[in-house]
VOGUSE-578972 format. One record per residue (C-alpha): x, y, z. Coordinates in nm, 2 decimals. Layout:
# residues N
<east->X; north->Y; up->Z> .
...
//
This chain:
# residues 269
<east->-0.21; north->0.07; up->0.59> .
<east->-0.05; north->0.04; up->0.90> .
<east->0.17; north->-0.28; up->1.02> .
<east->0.48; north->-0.32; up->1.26> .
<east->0.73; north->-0.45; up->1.06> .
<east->0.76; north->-0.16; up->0.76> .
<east->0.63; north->0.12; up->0.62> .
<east->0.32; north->0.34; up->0.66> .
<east->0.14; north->0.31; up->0.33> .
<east->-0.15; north->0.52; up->0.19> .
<east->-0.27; north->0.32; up->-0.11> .
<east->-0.53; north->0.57; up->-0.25> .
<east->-0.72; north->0.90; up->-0.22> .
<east->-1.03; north->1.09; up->-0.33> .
<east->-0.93; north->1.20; up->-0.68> .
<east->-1.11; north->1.57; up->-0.58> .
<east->-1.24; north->1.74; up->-0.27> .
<east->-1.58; north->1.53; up->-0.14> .
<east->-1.85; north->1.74; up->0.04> .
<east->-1.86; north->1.47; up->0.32> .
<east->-1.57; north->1.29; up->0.41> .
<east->-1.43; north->0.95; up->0.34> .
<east->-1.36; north->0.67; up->0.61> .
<east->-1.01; north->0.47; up->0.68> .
<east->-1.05; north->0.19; up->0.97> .
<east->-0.68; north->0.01; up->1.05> .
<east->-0.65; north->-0.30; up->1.16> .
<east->-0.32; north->-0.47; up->1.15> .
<east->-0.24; north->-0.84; up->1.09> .
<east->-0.16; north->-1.09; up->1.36> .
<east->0.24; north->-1.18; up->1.45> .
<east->0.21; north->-1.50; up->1.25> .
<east->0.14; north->-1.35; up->0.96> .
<east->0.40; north->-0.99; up->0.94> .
<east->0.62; north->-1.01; up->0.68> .
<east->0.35; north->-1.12; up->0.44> .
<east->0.04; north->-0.89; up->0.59> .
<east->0.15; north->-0.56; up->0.60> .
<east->-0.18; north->-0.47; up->0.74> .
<east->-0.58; north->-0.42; up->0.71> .
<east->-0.77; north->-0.10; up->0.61> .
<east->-1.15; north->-0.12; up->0.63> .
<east->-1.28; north->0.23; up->0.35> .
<east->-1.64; north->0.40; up->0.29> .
<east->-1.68; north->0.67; up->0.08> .
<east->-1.99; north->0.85; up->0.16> .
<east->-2.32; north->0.69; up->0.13> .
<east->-2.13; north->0.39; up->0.01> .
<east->-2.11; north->0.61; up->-0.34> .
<east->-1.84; north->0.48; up->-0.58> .
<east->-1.61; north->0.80; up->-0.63> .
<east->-1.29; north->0.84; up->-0.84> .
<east->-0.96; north->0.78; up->-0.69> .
<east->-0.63; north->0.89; up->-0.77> .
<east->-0.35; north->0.58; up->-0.68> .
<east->-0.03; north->0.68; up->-0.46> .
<east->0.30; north->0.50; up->-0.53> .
<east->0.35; north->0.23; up->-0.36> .
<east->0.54; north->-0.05; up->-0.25> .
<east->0.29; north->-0.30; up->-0.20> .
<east->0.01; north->-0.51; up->-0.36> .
<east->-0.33; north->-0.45; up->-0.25> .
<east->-0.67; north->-0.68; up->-0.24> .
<east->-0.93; north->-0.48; up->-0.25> .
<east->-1.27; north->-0.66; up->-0.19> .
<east->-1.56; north->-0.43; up->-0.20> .
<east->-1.86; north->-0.55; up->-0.01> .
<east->-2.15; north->-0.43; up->-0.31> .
<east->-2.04; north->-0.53; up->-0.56> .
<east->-1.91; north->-0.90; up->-0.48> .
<east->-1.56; north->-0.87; up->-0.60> .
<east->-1.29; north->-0.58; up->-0.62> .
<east->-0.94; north->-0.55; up->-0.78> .
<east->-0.57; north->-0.62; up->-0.73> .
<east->-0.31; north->-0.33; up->-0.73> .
<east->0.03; north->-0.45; up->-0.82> .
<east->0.33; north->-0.14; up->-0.68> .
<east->0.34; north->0.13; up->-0.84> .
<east->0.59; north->0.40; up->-0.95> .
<east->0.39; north->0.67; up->-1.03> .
<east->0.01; north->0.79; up->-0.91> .
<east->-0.25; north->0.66; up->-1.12> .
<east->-0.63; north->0.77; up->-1.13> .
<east->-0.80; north->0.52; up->-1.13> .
<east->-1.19; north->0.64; up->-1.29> .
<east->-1.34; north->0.29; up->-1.30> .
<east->-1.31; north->0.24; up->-0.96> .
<east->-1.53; north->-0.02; up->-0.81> .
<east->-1.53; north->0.03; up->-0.47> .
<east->-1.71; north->0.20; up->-0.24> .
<east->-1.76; north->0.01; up->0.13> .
<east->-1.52; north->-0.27; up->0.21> .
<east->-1.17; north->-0.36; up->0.31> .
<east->-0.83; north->-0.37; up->0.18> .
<east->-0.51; north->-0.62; up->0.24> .
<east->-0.15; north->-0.47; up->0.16> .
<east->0.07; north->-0.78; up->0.05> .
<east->0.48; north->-0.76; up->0.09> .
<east->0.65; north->-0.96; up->-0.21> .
<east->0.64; north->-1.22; up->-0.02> .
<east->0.29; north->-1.24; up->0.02> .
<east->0.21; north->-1.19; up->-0.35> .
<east->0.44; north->-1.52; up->-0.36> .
<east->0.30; north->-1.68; up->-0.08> .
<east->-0.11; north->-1.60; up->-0.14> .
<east->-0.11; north->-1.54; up->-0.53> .
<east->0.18; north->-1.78; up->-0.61> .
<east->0.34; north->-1.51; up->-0.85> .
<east->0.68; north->-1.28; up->-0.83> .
<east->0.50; north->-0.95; up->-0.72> .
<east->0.70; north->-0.81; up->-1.05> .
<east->0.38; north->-0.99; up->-1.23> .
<east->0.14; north->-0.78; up->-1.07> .
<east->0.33; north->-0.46; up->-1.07> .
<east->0.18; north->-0.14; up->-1.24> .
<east->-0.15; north->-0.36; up->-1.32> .
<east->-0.51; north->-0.33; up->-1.18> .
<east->-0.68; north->-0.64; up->-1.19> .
<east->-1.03; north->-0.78; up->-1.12> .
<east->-1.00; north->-0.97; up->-0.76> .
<east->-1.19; north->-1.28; up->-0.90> .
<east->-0.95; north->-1.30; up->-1.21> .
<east->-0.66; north->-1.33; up->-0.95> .
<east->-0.89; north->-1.49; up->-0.62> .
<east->-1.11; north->-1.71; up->-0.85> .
<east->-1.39; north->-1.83; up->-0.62> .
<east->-1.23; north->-1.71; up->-0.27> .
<east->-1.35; north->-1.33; up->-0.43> .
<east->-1.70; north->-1.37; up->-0.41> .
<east->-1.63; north->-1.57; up->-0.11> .
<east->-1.45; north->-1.30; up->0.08> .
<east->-1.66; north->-1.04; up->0.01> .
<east->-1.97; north->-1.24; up->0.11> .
<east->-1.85; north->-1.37; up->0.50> .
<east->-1.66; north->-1.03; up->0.52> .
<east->-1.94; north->-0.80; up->0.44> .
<east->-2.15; north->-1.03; up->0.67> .
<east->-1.91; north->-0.98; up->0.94> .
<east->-2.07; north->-0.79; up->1.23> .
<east->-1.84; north->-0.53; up->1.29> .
<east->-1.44; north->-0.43; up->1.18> .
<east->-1.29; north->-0.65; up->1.49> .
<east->-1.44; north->-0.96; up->1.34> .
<east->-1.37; north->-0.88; up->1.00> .
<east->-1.01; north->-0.84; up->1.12> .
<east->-1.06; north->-1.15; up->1.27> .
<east->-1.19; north->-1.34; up->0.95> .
<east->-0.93; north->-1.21; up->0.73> .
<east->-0.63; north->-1.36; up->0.95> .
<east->-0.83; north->-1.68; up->0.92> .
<east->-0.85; north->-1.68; up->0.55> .
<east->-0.49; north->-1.58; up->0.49> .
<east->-0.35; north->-1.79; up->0.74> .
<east->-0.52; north->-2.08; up->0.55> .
<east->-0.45; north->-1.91; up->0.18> .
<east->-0.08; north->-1.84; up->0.25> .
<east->0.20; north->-2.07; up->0.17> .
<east->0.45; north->-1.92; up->0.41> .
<east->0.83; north->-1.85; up->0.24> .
<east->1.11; north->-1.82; up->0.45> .
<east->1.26; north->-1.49; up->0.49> .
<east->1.53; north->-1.43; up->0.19> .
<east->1.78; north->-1.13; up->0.01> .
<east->1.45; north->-0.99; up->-0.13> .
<east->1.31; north->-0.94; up->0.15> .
<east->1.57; north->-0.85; up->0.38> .
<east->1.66; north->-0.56; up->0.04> .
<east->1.29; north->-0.48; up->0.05> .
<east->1.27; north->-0.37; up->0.39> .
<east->1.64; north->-0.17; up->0.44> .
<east->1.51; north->0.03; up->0.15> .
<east->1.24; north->0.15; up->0.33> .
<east->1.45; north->0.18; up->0.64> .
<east->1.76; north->0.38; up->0.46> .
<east->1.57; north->0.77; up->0.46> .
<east->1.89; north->0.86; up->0.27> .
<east->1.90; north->0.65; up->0.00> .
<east->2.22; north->0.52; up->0.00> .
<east->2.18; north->0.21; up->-0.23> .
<east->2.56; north->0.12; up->-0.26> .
<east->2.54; north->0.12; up->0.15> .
<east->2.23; north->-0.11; up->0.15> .
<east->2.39; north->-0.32; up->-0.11> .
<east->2.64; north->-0.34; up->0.12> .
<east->2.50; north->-0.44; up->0.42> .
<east->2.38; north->-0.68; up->0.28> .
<east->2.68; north->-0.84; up->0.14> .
<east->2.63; north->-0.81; up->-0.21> .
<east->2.74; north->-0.61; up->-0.48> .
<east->2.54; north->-0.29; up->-0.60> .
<east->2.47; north->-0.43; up->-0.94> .
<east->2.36; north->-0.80; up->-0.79> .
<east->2.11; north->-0.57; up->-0.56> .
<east->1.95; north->-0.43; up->-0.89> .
<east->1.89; north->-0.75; up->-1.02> .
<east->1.70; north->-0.90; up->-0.79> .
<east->1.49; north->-0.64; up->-0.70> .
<east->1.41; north->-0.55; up->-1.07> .
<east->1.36; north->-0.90; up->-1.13> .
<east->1.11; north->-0.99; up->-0.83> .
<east->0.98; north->-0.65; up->-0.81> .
<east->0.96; north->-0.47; up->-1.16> .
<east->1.10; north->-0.17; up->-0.99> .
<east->1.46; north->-0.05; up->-0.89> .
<east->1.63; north->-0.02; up->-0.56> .
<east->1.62; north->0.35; up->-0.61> .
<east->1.26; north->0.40; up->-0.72> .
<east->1.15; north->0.19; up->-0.43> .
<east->1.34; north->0.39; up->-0.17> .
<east->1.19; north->0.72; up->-0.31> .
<east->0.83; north->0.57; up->-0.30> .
<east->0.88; north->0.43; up->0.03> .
<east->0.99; north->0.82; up->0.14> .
<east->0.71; north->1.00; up->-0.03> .
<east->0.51; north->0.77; up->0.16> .
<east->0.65; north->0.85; up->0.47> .
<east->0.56; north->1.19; up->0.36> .
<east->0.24; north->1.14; up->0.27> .
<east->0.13; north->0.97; up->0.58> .
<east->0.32; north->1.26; up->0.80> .
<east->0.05; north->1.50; up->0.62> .
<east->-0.27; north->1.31; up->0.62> .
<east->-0.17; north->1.28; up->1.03> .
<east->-0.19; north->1.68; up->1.03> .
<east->0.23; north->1.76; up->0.99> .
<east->0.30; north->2.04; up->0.80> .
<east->0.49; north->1.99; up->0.47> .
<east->0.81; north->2.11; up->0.63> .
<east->0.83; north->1.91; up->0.92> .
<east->0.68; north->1.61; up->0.66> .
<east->0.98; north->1.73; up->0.49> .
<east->1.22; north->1.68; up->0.74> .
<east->1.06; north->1.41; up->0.95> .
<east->1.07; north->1.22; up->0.59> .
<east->1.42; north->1.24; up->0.54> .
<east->1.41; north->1.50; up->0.24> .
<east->1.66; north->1.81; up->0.21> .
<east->1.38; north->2.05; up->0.26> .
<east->1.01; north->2.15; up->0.12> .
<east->1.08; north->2.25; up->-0.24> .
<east->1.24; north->1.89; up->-0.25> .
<east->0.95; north->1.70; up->-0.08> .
<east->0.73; north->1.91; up->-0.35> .
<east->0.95; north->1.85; up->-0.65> .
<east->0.92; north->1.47; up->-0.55> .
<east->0.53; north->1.47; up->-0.51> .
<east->0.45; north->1.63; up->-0.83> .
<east->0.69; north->1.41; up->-0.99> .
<east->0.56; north->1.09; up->-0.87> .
<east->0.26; north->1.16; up->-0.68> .
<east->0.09; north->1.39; up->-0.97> .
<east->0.01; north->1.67; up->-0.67> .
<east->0.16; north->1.93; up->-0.43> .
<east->0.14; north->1.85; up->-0.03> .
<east->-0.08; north->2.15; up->-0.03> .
<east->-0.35; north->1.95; up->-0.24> .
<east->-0.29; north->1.62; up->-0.08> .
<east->-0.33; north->1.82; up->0.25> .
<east->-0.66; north->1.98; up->0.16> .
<east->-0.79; north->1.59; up->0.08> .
<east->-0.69; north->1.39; up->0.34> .
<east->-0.67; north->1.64; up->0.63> .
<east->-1.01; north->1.75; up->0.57> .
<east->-1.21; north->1.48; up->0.42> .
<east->-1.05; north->1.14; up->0.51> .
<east->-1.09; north->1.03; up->0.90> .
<east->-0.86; north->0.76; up->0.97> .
<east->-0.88; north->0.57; up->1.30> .
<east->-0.80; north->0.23; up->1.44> .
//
Protein backbone atom coordinates (compact mmCIF):
# COMPACT_ATOMS: atom_id res chain seq x y z
CA UNK A 1 0.00 0.00 0.00
CA UNK A 2 1.39 3.04 -0.91
CA UNK A 3 -0.02 6.63 0.24
CA UNK A 4 1.74 10.15 1.00
CA UNK A 5 1.02 10.82 4.30
CA UNK A 6 2.54 7.47 6.26
CA UNK A 7 3.98 4.41 5.93
CA UNK A 8 4.67 1.92 3.20
CA UNK A 9 2.64 -1.12 4.08
CA UNK A 10 2.75 -4.72 2.65
CA UNK A 11 -0.39 -6.34 3.94
CA UNK A 12 0.18 -9.94 2.77
CA UNK A 13 2.33 -12.41 0.83
CA UNK A 14 2.30 -15.91 -0.90
CA UNK A 15 2.52 -18.19 2.11
CA UNK A 16 5.25 -20.47 -0.28
CA UNK A 17 7.19 -19.90 -3.44
CA UNK A 18 4.48 -19.78 -6.62
CA UNK A 19 5.74 -21.20 -10.04
CA UNK A 20 4.32 -17.89 -11.76
CA UNK A 21 4.28 -14.84 -10.04
CA UNK A 22 1.70 -12.75 -8.21
CA UNK A 23 0.56 -9.16 -9.22
CA UNK A 24 0.42 -5.79 -6.86
CA UNK A 25 -1.15 -2.64 -8.90
CA UNK A 26 -0.96 0.78 -6.48
CA UNK A 27 -3.06 3.32 -6.76
CA UNK A 28 -3.19 5.95 -4.06
CA UNK A 29 -6.18 7.80 -2.69
CA UNK A 30 -7.13 11.37 -3.72
CA UNK A 31 -5.95 14.57 -1.26
CA UNK A 32 -9.48 14.77 0.20
CA UNK A 33 -9.41 11.63 1.48
CA UNK A 34 -5.43 11.02 3.19
CA UNK A 35 -5.52 10.59 6.61
CA UNK A 36 -8.37 8.07 6.27
CA UNK A 37 -7.12 6.21 2.71
CA UNK A 38 -3.85 5.20 3.12
CA UNK A 39 -3.98 3.89 -0.25
CA UNK A 40 -5.30 1.26 -3.09
CA UNK A 41 -3.60 -2.01 -4.10
CA UNK A 42 -5.30 -3.87 -7.01
CA UNK A 43 -3.74 -8.25 -6.49
CA UNK A 44 -4.01 -11.42 -8.81
CA UNK A 45 -2.57 -14.40 -8.06
CA UNK A 46 -2.03 -16.56 -11.02
CA UNK A 47 -4.81 -17.64 -13.15
CA UNK A 48 -6.98 -15.87 -10.60
CA UNK A 49 -6.21 -19.20 -8.37
CA UNK A 50 -6.99 -18.75 -4.63
CA UNK A 51 -3.52 -19.49 -2.85
CA UNK A 52 -2.53 -19.35 0.80
CA UNK A 53 -1.22 -16.29 2.35
CA UNK A 54 0.80 -15.60 5.23
CA UNK A 55 -0.45 -11.90 7.00
CA UNK A 56 2.47 -9.26 7.77
CA UNK A 57 2.08 -7.04 10.83
CA UNK A 58 0.58 -4.19 10.31
CA UNK A 59 -0.73 -0.95 11.27
CA UNK A 60 -3.67 -0.69 9.28
CA UNK A 61 -7.20 -2.20 8.50
CA UNK A 62 -7.67 -3.62 5.19
CA UNK A 63 -11.00 -4.13 2.86
CA UNK A 64 -10.36 -6.72 0.78
CA UNK A 65 -13.03 -7.15 -1.94
CA UNK A 66 -12.30 -9.99 -4.23
CA UNK A 67 -13.99 -9.69 -7.56
CA UNK A 68 -15.16 -13.88 -7.83
CA UNK A 69 -16.36 -14.43 -5.24
CA UNK A 70 -18.70 -11.26 -4.50
CA UNK A 71 -17.39 -10.36 -1.15
CA UNK A 72 -13.92 -10.54 0.72
CA UNK A 73 -12.75 -9.91 4.33
CA UNK A 74 -11.68 -7.31 6.78
CA UNK A 75 -8.20 -7.37 8.43
CA UNK A 76 -8.06 -5.53 11.70
CA UNK A 77 -3.79 -4.58 12.65
CA UNK A 78 -1.95 -6.94 13.53
CA UNK A 79 1.01 -7.76 15.84
CA UNK A 80 2.20 -10.70 14.69
CA UNK A 81 2.09 -12.60 11.00
CA UNK A 82 -0.81 -14.74 10.53
CA UNK A 83 -1.46 -17.40 7.73
CA UNK A 84 -4.21 -17.02 6.68
CA UNK A 85 -5.32 -20.82 4.81
CA UNK A 86 -8.94 -19.82 4.07
CA UNK A 87 -8.12 -17.24 2.03
CA UNK A 88 -10.70 -16.00 -0.31
CA UNK A 89 -9.22 -14.01 -2.64
CA UNK A 90 -7.76 -14.29 -5.71
CA UNK A 91 -8.31 -11.10 -8.32
CA UNK A 92 -9.49 -7.84 -6.85
CA UNK A 93 -8.45 -4.85 -4.83
CA UNK A 94 -7.64 -3.84 -1.41
CA UNK A 95 -8.19 -0.45 0.74
CA UNK A 96 -5.70 0.20 3.83
CA UNK A 97 -7.92 2.22 6.50
CA UNK A 98 -5.89 4.61 9.21
CA UNK A 99 -7.88 4.48 12.66
CA UNK A 100 -9.56 7.12 11.63
CA UNK A 101 -10.96 5.60 8.69
CA UNK A 102 -12.11 2.48 10.55
CA UNK A 103 -13.97 5.27 12.65
CA UNK A 104 -15.06 7.25 9.86
CA UNK A 105 -16.25 4.24 7.24
CA UNK A 106 -17.00 1.37 9.72
CA UNK A 107 -18.15 3.59 12.66
CA UNK A 108 -15.97 1.43 15.18
CA UNK A 109 -12.58 2.22 17.31
CA UNK A 110 -10.10 0.26 14.94
CA UNK A 111 -9.22 -1.56 18.48
CA UNK A 112 -12.66 -3.57 17.47
CA UNK A 113 -11.27 -4.84 14.43
CA UNK A 114 -7.76 -5.47 15.59
CA UNK A 115 -6.21 -9.11 15.29
CA UNK A 116 -9.68 -10.27 13.57
CA UNK A 117 -10.41 -11.37 9.96
CA UNK A 118 -13.84 -10.77 9.05
CA UNK A 119 -16.23 -11.45 6.15
CA UNK A 120 -16.52 -7.97 4.13
CA UNK A 121 -20.38 -8.22 3.98
CA UNK A 122 -20.61 -8.98 7.86
CA UNK A 123 -18.82 -5.52 8.32
CA UNK A 124 -20.02 -3.70 4.54
CA UNK A 125 -23.56 -5.26 4.66
CA UNK A 126 -25.02 -4.68 1.18
CA UNK A 127 -22.13 -2.04 -0.09
CA UNK A 128 -19.85 -5.72 -0.29
CA UNK A 129 -21.59 -7.25 -2.97
CA UNK A 130 -22.08 -3.85 -4.31
CA UNK A 131 -18.38 -3.06 -4.42
CA UNK A 132 -17.29 -5.93 -5.83
CA UNK A 133 -19.90 -5.95 -8.60
CA UNK A 134 -19.25 -2.05 -10.13
CA UNK A 135 -15.53 -2.61 -9.23
CA UNK A 136 -14.92 -5.84 -10.98
CA UNK A 137 -16.96 -4.27 -13.83
CA UNK A 138 -14.72 -1.48 -13.90
CA UNK A 139 -12.75 -1.34 -17.27
CA UNK A 140 -9.42 -1.02 -16.18
CA UNK A 141 -7.27 -0.15 -12.62
CA UNK A 142 -7.57 3.84 -13.31
CA UNK A 143 -11.34 3.63 -13.12
CA UNK A 144 -11.50 1.36 -10.45
CA UNK A 145 -9.18 3.93 -8.59
CA UNK A 146 -11.58 6.22 -9.67
CA UNK A 147 -14.79 4.39 -8.28
CA UNK A 148 -13.33 3.61 -5.00
CA UNK A 149 -12.68 7.52 -4.13
CA UNK A 150 -16.32 7.87 -5.17
CA UNK A 151 -17.56 5.28 -2.81
CA UNK A 152 -15.51 6.31 0.09
CA UNK A 153 -15.85 9.83 -0.28
CA UNK A 154 -19.72 9.15 0.00
CA UNK A 155 -19.13 6.12 2.85
CA UNK A 156 -16.86 8.26 4.99
CA UNK A 157 -17.90 10.38 7.86
CA UNK A 158 -14.81 12.52 7.97
CA UNK A 159 -13.29 13.14 11.80
CA UNK A 160 -11.21 15.87 12.46
CA UNK A 161 -7.63 15.25 13.02
CA UNK A 162 -6.99 14.32 16.91
CA UNK A 163 -3.99 12.97 19.68
CA UNK A 164 -4.62 9.46 18.06
CA UNK A 165 -3.84 10.35 15.09
CA UNK A 166 -1.22 12.87 15.42
CA UNK A 167 0.44 9.54 18.05
CA UNK A 168 -0.34 7.27 15.16
CA UNK A 169 1.63 8.87 12.63
CA UNK A 170 5.04 10.11 14.87
CA UNK A 171 5.21 6.49 15.71
CA UNK A 172 5.76 5.57 12.39
CA UNK A 173 7.86 8.64 11.85
CA UNK A 174 10.25 8.05 15.07
CA UNK A 175 12.77 5.07 13.37
CA UNK A 176 14.26 5.05 16.89
CA UNK A 177 11.59 4.33 18.97
CA UNK A 178 11.81 6.74 21.52
CA UNK A 179 8.24 6.54 22.98
CA UNK A 180 8.89 8.92 26.07
CA UNK A 181 10.21 11.50 23.21
CA UNK A 182 6.94 11.07 21.07
CA UNK A 183 4.99 11.28 24.28
CA UNK A 184 6.62 14.21 24.61
CA UNK A 185 6.18 16.01 21.57
CA UNK A 186 3.18 15.68 21.88
CA UNK A 187 2.56 17.14 25.17
CA UNK A 188 1.44 14.43 27.15
CA UNK A 189 2.72 12.15 29.53
CA UNK A 190 4.18 8.62 28.62
CA UNK A 191 1.63 6.70 30.52
CA UNK A 192 -1.53 9.03 28.98
CA UNK A 193 0.18 8.03 25.40
CA UNK A 194 -0.29 4.28 26.28
CA UNK A 195 -3.75 4.73 27.07
CA UNK A 196 -5.07 6.00 24.26
CA UNK A 197 -3.34 4.15 21.80
CA UNK A 198 -4.17 0.83 23.61
CA UNK A 199 -7.50 1.91 23.96
CA UNK A 200 -8.32 3.05 20.27
CA UNK A 201 -5.91 0.74 18.83
CA UNK A 202 -5.61 -2.66 20.84
CA UNK A 203 -1.90 -2.29 20.45
CA UNK A 204 0.89 -0.31 22.31
CA UNK A 205 2.94 2.67 21.37
CA UNK A 206 5.92 0.29 21.30
CA UNK A 207 4.47 -2.60 19.30
CA UNK A 208 3.15 -0.18 16.71
CA UNK A 209 6.51 1.52 16.20
CA UNK A 210 8.28 -1.88 15.69
CA UNK A 211 5.63 -2.95 13.12
CA UNK A 212 5.67 0.23 11.38
CA UNK A 213 9.83 -0.43 11.14
CA UNK A 214 9.61 -4.00 10.05
CA UNK A 215 7.53 -2.68 7.49
CA UNK A 216 9.71 -0.27 6.42
CA UNK A 217 11.92 -3.19 6.13
CA UNK A 218 9.91 -5.30 4.39
CA UNK A 219 9.04 -2.93 1.75
CA UNK A 220 13.03 -1.93 1.35
CA UNK A 221 13.32 -5.87 0.35
CA UNK A 222 10.47 -6.57 -1.82
CA UNK A 223 11.88 -3.16 -3.78
CA UNK A 224 15.26 -5.27 -4.29
CA UNK A 225 17.46 -3.75 -1.03
CA UNK A 226 19.55 -6.08 0.51
CA UNK A 227 18.82 -6.94 4.11
CA UNK A 228 21.66 -4.82 5.35
CA UNK A 229 20.96 -1.79 3.73
CA UNK A 230 16.97 -2.75 4.59
CA UNK A 231 18.72 -2.85 7.88
CA UNK A 232 20.04 0.33 8.09
CA UNK A 233 17.76 2.27 5.66
CA UNK A 234 15.02 0.87 8.36
CA UNK A 235 16.45 2.32 11.26
CA UNK A 236 17.61 -1.04 12.98
CA UNK A 237 21.17 -1.50 14.65
CA UNK A 238 22.29 -3.91 12.11
CA UNK A 239 21.16 -7.41 10.20
CA UNK A 240 21.04 -9.91 12.99
CA UNK A 241 18.69 -7.25 14.63
CA UNK A 242 16.42 -6.69 11.44
CA UNK A 243 16.45 -10.78 11.42
CA UNK A 244 15.79 -11.26 15.12
CA UNK A 245 12.84 -8.80 14.64
CA UNK A 246 11.29 -10.60 11.48
CA UNK A 247 11.31 -13.99 12.88
CA UNK A 248 9.89 -12.68 15.91
CA UNK A 249 7.06 -10.92 14.42
CA UNK A 250 7.04 -11.68 10.92
CA UNK A 251 7.30 -15.64 11.37
CA UNK A 252 10.41 -15.57 8.55
CA UNK A 253 13.96 -14.49 7.76
CA UNK A 254 14.59 -11.51 5.04
CA UNK A 255 16.21 -14.19 3.11
CA UNK A 256 12.65 -16.06 2.73
CA UNK A 257 10.66 -12.97 2.44
CA UNK A 258 13.25 -11.98 -0.29
CA UNK A 259 13.00 -15.15 -2.29
CA UNK A 260 8.90 -14.38 -2.38
CA UNK A 261 8.47 -11.03 -3.13
CA UNK A 262 11.64 -10.34 -5.15
CA UNK A 263 11.01 -13.10 -7.37
CA UNK A 264 7.37 -13.85 -7.62
CA UNK A 265 5.39 -10.60 -6.73
CA UNK A 266 5.62 -7.65 -9.51
CA UNK A 267 4.45 -4.55 -7.99
CA UNK A 268 3.86 -1.50 -10.19
CA UNK A 269 1.74 1.66 -10.20
Amino acid sequence: MDHRDGPLLIHSMPAQRLPVGCESILGPPPRRLRGHVLGYSGFGSPAAARVGHRLLPITATTLIVDFGTGSGLVTGMRGQAHLETRTPWGYGVSVALTPAGVRGLLGVPARELAGETLDLAAVLGARAGEWSERLAAAPGWPARWALLDELLTAALDPAPDDLLMTAWRRLHADRRLRIGAVAAGLGVSRRRLELVVREQLGLSPGRIARIARLQRAAALLASGSRPAEAAAAAGFADQAHLTREMRALGGLTPGELCAIVQDHWTVRT
